[in-house]
C-alpha positions in Angstrom: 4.3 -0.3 -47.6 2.9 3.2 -46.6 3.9 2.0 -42.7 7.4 1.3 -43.1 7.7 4.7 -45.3 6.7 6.9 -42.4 9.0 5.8 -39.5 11.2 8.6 -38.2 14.8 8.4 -38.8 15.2 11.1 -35.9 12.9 11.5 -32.9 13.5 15.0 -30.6 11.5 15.1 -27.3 11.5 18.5 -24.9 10.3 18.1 -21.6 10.6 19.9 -18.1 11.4 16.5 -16.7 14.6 15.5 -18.9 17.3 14.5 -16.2 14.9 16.5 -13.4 12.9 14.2 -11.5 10.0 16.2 -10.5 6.5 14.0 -10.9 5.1 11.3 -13.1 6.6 12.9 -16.9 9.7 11.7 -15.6 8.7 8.3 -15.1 7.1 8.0 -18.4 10.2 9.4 -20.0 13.2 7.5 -18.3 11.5 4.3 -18.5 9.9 4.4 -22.2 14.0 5.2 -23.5 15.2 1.9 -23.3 12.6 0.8 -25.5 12.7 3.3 -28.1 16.4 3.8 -27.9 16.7 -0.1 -28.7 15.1 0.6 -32.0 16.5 3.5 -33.1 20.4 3.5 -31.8 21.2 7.1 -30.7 18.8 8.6 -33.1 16.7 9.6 -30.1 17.3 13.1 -28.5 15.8 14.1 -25.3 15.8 18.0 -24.9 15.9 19.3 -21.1 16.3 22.8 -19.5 19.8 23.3 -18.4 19.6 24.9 -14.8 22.4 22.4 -13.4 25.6 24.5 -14.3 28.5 24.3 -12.0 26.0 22.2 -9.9 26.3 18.1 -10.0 23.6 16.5 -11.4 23.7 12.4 -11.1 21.2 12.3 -14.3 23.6 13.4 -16.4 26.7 12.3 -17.7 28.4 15.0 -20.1 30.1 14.3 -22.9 32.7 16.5 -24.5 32.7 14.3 -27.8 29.3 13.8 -28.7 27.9 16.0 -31.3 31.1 18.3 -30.7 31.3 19.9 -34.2 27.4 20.8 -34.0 27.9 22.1 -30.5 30.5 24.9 -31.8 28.4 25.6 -34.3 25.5 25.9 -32.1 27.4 28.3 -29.3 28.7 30.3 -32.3 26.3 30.6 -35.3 23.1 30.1 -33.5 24.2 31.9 -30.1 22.8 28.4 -28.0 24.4 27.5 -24.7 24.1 23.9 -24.9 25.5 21.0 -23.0 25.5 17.6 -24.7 25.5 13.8 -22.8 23.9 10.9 -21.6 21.1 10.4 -19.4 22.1 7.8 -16.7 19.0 5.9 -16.8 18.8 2.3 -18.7 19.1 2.9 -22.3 21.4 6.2 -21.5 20.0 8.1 -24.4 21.3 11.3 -25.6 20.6 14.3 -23.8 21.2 18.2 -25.0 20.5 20.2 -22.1 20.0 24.0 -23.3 20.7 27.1 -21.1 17.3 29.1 -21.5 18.1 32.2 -19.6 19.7 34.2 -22.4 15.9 34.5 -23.9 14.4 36.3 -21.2 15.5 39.6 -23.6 13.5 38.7 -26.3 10.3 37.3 -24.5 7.8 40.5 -25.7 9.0 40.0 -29.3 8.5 35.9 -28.8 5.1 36.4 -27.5 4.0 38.8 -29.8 5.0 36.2 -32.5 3.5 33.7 -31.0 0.0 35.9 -30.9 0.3 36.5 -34.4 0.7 33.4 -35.6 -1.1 31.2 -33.6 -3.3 33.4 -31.1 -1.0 32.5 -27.9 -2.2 34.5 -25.1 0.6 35.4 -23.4 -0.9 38.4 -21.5 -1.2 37.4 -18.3 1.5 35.3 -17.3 2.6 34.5 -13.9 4.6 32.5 -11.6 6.2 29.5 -13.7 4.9 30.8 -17.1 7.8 32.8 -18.8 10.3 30.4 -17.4 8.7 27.1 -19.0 8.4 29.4 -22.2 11.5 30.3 -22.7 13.2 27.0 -22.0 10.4 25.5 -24.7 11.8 28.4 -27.3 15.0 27.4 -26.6 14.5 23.8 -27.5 12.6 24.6 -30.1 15.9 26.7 -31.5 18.0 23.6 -31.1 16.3 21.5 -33.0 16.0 23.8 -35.5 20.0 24.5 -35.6 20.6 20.2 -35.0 18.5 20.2 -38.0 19.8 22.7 -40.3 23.3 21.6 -39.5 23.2 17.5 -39.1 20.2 16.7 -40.8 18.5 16.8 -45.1 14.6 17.1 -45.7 14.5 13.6 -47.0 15.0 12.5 -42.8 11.7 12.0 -41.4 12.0 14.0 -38.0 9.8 13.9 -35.2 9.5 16.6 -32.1 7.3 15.4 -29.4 6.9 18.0 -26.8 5.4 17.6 -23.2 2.8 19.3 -21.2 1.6 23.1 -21.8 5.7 24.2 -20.4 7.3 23.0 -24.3 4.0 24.0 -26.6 5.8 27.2 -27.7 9.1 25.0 -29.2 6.4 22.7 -31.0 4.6 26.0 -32.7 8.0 27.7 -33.0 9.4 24.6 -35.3 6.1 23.8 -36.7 6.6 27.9 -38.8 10.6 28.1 -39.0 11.1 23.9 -40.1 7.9 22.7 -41.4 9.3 19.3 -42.4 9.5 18.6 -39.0 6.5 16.7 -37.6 5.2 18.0 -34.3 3.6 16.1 -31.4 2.3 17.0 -28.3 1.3 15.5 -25.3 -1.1 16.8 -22.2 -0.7 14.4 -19.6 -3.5 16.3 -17.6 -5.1 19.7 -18.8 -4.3 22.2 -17.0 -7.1 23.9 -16.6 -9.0 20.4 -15.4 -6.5 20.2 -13.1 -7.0 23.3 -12.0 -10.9 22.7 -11.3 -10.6 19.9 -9.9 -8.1 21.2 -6.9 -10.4 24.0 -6.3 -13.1 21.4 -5.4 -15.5 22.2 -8.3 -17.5 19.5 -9.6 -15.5 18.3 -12.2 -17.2 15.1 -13.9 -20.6 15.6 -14.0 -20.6 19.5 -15.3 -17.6 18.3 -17.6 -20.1 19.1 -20.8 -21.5 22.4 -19.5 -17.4 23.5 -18.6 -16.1 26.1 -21.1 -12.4 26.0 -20.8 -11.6 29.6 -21.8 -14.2 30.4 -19.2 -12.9 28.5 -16.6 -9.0 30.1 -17.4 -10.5 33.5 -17.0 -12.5 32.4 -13.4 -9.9 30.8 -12.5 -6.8 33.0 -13.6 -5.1 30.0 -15.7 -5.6 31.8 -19.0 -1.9 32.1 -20.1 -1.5 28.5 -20.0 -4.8 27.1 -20.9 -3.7 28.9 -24.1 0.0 27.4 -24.9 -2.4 24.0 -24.4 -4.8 24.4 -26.3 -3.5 26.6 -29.1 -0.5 23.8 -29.4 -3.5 20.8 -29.3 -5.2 22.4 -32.6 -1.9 23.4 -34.7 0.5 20.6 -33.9 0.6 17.8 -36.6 -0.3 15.0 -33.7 -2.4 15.5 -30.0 -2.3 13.0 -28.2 -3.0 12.4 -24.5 -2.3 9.4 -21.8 -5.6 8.1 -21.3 -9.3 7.7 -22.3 -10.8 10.0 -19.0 -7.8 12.7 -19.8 -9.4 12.6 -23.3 -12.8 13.3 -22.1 -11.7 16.7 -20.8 -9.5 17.6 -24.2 -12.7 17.2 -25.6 -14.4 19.3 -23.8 -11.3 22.0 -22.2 -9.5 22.4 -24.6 -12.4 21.8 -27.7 -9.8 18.8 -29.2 -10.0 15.1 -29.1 -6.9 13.8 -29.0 -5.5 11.9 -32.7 -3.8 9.3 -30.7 -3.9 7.8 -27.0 -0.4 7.3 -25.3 -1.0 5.0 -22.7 1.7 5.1 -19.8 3.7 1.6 -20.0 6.6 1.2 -17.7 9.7 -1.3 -17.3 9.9 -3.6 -14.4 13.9 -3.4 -14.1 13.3 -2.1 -11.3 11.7 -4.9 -9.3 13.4 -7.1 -7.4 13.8 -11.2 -8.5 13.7 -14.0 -6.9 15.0 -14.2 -3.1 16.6 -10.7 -3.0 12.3 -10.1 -3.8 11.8 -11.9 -0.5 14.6 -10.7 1.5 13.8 -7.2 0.8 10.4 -7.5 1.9 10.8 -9.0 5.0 12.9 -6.2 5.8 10.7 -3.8 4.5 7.7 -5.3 6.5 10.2 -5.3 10.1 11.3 -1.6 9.6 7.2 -0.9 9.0 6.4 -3.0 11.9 9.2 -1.8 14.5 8.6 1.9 13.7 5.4 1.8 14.1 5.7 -0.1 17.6 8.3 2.0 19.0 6.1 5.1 17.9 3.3 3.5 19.5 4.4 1.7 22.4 2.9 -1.4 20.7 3.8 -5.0 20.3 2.3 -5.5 16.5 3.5 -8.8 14.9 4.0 -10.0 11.4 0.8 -10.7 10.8 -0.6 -7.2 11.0 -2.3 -6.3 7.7 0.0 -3.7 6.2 -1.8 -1.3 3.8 -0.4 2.3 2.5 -0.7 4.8 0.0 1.5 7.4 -1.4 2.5 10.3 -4.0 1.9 13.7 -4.3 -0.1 15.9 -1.3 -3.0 16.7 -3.3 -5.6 15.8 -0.4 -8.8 15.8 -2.7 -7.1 14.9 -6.1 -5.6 12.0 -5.1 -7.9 10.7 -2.6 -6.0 10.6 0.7 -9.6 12.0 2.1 -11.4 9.2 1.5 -8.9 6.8 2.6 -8.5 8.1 6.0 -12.4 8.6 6.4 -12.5 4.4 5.2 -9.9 3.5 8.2 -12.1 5.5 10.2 -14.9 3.4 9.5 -12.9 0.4 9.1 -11.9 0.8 13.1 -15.5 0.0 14.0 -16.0 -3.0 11.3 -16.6 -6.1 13.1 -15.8 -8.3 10.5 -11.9 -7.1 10.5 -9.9 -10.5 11.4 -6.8 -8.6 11.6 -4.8 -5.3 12.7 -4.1 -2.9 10.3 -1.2 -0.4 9.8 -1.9 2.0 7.6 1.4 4.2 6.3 0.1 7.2 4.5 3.4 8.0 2.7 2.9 11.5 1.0 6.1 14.3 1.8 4.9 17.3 3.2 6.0 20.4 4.7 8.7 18.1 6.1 10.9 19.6 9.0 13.2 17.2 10.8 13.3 13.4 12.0 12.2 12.8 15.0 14.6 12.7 17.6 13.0 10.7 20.1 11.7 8.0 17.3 15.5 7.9 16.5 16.4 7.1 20.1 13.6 4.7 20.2 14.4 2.8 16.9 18.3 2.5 17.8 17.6 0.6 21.0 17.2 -3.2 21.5 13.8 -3.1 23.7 10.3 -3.1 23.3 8.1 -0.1 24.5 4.5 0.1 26.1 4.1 3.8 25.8 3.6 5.7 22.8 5.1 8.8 22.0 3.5 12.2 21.6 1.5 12.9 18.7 2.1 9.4 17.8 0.5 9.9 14.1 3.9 11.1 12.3 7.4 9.5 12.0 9.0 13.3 11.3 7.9 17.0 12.6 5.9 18.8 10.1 6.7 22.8 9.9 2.9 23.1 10.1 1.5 20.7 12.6 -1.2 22.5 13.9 -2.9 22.8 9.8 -2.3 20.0 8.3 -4.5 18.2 6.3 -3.8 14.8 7.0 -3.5 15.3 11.0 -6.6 17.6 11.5 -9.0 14.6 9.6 -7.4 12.1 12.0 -8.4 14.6 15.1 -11.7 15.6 13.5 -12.2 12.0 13.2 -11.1 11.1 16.8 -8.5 8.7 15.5 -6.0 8.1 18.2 -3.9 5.3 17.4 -5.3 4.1 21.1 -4.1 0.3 21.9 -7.5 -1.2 21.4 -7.6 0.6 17.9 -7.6 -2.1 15.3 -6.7 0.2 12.9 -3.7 2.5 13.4 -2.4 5.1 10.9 1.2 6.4 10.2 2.0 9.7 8.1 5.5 9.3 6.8 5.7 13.0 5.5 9.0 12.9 4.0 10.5 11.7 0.1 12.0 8.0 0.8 15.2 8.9 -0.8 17.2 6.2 1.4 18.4 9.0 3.8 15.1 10.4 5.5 16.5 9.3 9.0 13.7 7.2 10.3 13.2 4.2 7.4 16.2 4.5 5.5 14.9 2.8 2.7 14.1 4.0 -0.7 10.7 4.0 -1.7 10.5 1.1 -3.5 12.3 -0.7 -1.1 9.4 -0.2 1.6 6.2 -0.1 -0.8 7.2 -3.8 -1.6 6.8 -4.3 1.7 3.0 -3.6 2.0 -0.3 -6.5 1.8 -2.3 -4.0 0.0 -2.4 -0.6 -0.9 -5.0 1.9 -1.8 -5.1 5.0 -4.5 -8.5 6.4 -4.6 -8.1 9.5 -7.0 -10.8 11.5 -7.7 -8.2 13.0 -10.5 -5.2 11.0 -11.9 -4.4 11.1 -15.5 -3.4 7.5 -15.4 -1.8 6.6 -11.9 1.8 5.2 -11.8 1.6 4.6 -8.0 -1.0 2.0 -8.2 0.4 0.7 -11.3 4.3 0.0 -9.5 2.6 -1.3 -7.1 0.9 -4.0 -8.7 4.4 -4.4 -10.2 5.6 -5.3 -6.5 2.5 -8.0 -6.3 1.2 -5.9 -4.0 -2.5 -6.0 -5.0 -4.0 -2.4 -5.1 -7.4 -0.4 -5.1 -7.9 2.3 -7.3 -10.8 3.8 -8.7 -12.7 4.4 -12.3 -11.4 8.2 -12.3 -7.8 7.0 -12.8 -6.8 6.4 -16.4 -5.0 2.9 -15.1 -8.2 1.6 -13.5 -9.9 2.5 -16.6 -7.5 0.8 -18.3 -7.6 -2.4 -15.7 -11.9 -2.5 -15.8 -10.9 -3.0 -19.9 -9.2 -6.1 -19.2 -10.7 -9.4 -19.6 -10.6 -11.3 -16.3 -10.4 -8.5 -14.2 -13.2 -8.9 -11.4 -12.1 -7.0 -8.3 -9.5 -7.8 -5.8 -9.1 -11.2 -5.7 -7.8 -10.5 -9.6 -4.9 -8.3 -8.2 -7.2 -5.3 -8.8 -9.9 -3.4 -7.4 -11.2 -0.4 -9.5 -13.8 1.7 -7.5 -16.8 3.3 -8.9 -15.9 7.4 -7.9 -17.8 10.1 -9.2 -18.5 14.1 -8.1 -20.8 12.7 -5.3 -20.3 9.5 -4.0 -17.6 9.8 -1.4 -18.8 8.1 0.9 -19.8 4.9 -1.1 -15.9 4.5 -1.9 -15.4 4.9 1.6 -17.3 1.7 2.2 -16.1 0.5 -0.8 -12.6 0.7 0.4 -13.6 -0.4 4.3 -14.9 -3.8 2.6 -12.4 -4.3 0.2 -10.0 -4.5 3.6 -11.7 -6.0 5.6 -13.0 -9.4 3.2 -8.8 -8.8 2.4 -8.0 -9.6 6.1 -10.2 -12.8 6.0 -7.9 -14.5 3.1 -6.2 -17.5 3.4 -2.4 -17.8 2.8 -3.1 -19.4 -0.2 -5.9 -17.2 -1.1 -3.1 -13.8 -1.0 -0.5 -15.8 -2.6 -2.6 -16.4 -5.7 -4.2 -12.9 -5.3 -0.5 -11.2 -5.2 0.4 -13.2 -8.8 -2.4 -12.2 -10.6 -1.6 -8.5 -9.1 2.2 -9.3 -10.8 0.2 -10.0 -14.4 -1.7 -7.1 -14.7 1.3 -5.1 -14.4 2.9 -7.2 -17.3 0.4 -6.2 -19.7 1.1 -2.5 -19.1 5.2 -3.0 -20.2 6.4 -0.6 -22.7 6.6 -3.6 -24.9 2.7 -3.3 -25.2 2.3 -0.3 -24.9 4.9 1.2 -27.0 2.7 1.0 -30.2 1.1 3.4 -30.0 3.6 5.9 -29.7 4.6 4.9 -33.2 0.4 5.1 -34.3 1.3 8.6 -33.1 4.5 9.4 -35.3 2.9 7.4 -38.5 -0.2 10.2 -38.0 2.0 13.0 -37.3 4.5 12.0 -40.3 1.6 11.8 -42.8 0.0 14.9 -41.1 3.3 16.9 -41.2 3.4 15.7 -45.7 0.7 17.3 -46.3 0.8 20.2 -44.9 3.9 21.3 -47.0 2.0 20.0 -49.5 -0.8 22.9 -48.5 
């Protein structure tokens, strides 16, 4: 009975990413709504900061109705600038975006509170720090006033806030409405983060890391605070997967209460033939750029393998990738030629003019272009990452290179003037593709693309191949699959790791990569919000029960 008792009747979540599509939060948000929005019917509030005013934002559809009286109250009893609509995504759950700015005037006395009360460290703040602050004391405000004015104390409410940028809404409520159970999620510590992209050992010393050390060495303590002070008061910490929890345990000095794994929804995967029809497009634009970049006559049956997301060249692996190609190149067991797109925007400048003029005429050429590694001009050709490996390795994309690699620097928004195509309108197009993290939360790119059925290697250091090695018949690559062994030290053995997975890859049958590309499809069906959505409401039964007694002192 106790279960049904403590379900929320209202559930308020605050992130950076509400109608702003910055990273991964925004994934987990937008396609975790329909789910929760199916079961509890506009009850469901998703807070975001309002910086769109008098611009167009397609996320957002405003509403002059909805919550009118409240919002009149809001602007004039509570002095809140908020806008009030529907986020366009499937679901279109309520949105109140809140304008943040007028709070900058109180920041000292907001801080100083937040010292007080919960030893916030506000001292030394810079760059993005005040900003995600304010916005997370403004939402904080809102729910308090949506409370005070819609809502009794017999309606079980729940605010989940998002990343160290909306801690200081959660420890704001959790003093002014204390019936109101808090949550907070840290889809990556900061401060890990933070150590990892300075190319410290992170793994290995994890134990012997203080975190309030670290902040100081590494000038993080503002927000290293805000995280962890928000992990040890909020009513519910949770986190998004069982390596992220490793390093709350040790950065932050709190296990998380609950684990949120990242599901996602499929909607966005194509059925049936417009599935096939779309990749065969997607595999002819690969194949014809890279031919007319090249000057080379590559056919359908070239291996297509790529990786993608953000341009953090360690963090994400794209180091190790490029060294496996290199190595790949000299592996006389490849049976095919491999194109390798490493799709990861950059320091994008424009299109290239000449790859235009190439792609819009009708014949075939045998020369390639110059610098015939990138599909657009980069603003800093001469120190980038990706193109000094390739020179360092002596990678040249030559005609007798088996291997050949392709940096598509730009977002694939459908407009980038070489592809044209979306993002997930080209990835589908890929044989295999490869996400090596040496740190990933939990790893969305190689989870969509299993999505596609395009089988995927990932490694151990990613919360979704941690996931995948949990699975029962899940044995490597020929399961959909392959999850690396990565540590501090052992780059080079995923190198070879990811040069053999290839390479045994290009030696499959038709049949064999047909059954291979299914079984890629079901792994990424076990990871629907459907399954994973339970624990999300593990986390608002702990919080709920957390939240009673603690008014009960």
């Amino acid at each position: 009975m106790t279960k049904t008792l403590l379900t929320p009747d209202y559930i308020f979540e605050s992130s950076w990413e509400v109608c702003n599509k910055v990273g991964g939060i925004y994934t987990v948000l937008s396609t975790r709504a329909n789910t929760l929005q199916a079961k509890f019917h506009d009850r469901l509030f998703f807070i975001g900061p309002d910086f769109w005013q008098g611009k167009e934002n397609p996320l957002f559809i405003e509403s002059d109705n909805l919550c009118a009286a409240w919002r009149q109250h809001a602007a004039e009893r509570d002095n809140l600038s908020v806008r009030v609509g529907r986020w366009n995504i499937p679901g279109t759950p309520i949105v109140i975006l809140v304008d943040f700015q007028p709070f900058f005037v109180q920041k000292n006395d907001i801080y100083t509170e937040m010292w007080n009360r919960y030893q916030v460290d506000s001292l030394h703040a810079y760059g993005d720090y005040d900003e995600a602050s304010m916005f997370s004391y403004a939402a904080g405000k809102v729910v308090e006033s949506f409370y005070r004015y819609n809502l009794t104390e017999t309606d079980k409410v729940i605010y989940q806030a998002h990343e160290w940028m909306t801690g200081m809404g959660a420890l704001y409520l959790q003093n002014a409405v204390p019936e109101i159970a808090t949550i907070f999620t840290t889809h990556a510590t900061s401060i890990g983060r933070s150590i990892a992209g300075n190319g410290k050992p992170l793994y290995d010393y994890l134990f012997a890391y203080n975190g309030d050390q670290m902040a100081e060495e590494l000038n993080m303590q503002s927000k290293h605070s805000i995280e962890k002070q928000t992990a040890h008061y909020v009513d519910c910490f949770t986190t998004v997967s069982e390596i992220t929890n490793n390093e709350c345990k040790e950065l932050l000095d709190k296990a998380a209460d609950v684990v949120l794994m990242n599901g996602f929804e499929d909607d966005f995967v194509p059925k049936g033939s417009t599935f096939i029809g779309k990749r065969k497009r997607a595999r002819a634009a690969m194949i014809r750029t890279a031919n007319c970049l090249l000057g080379t006559d590559l056919g359908d049956d070239t291996l297509l393998v790529g990786t993608s997301g953000r341009y953090e060249f360690k963090n994400k692996g794209i180091n190790v990738f490029l060294e496996s190609l290199n190595r790949l190149n000299r592996d006389k067991n490849l049976k095919k030629n491999i194109l390798a797109f490493i799709n990861v925007p950059g320091w994008v400048g424009d299109a290239r003019e000449d790859l235009q003029h190439r792609l819009k005429s009708k014949e075939k050429f045998n020369t390639p272009l110059e610098v015939p590694f990138v599909t657009h001009w980069l603003h800093n050709m001469t120190h980038d990452q990706v193109l000094d490996m390739l020179k360092y390795m002596g990678m040249g994309n030559r005609p007798e290179d088996k291997v050949k690699v392709i940096f598509v620097p730009c977002y694939l928004d459908g407009k980038d003037g070489i592809f044209n195509k979306h993002y997930y309108d080209l990835i589908l197009g890929q044989d295999l593709s490869v996400y090596p993290s040496y740190y990933e939360p939990w790893g969305y790119t190689p989870l969509e693309s299993v999505a596609f059925r395009v089988p995927a290697i990932t490694t151990d250091l990613a919360g979704f191949g941690l996931w995948v090695n949990s699975l029962k018949n899940q044995h490597g690559i020929n399961d959909g699959v392959e999850v690396l062994h990565r540590s501090d030290y052992n780059y080079s053995e995923v190198a070879d790791g990811i040069k053999d997975t290839i390479s045994a890859f290009s030696a499959k049958t038709d049949a064999d990569v047909k059954e291979i590309r299914k079984r890629a499809g079901q792994v990424a069906e076990q990871a629907l919000w459907k399954h994973f959505i339970e624990y999300y409401y593990e986390a608002y039964y702990f919080a709920l029960r957390h939240a009673a007694k603690r008014q009960l002192g």
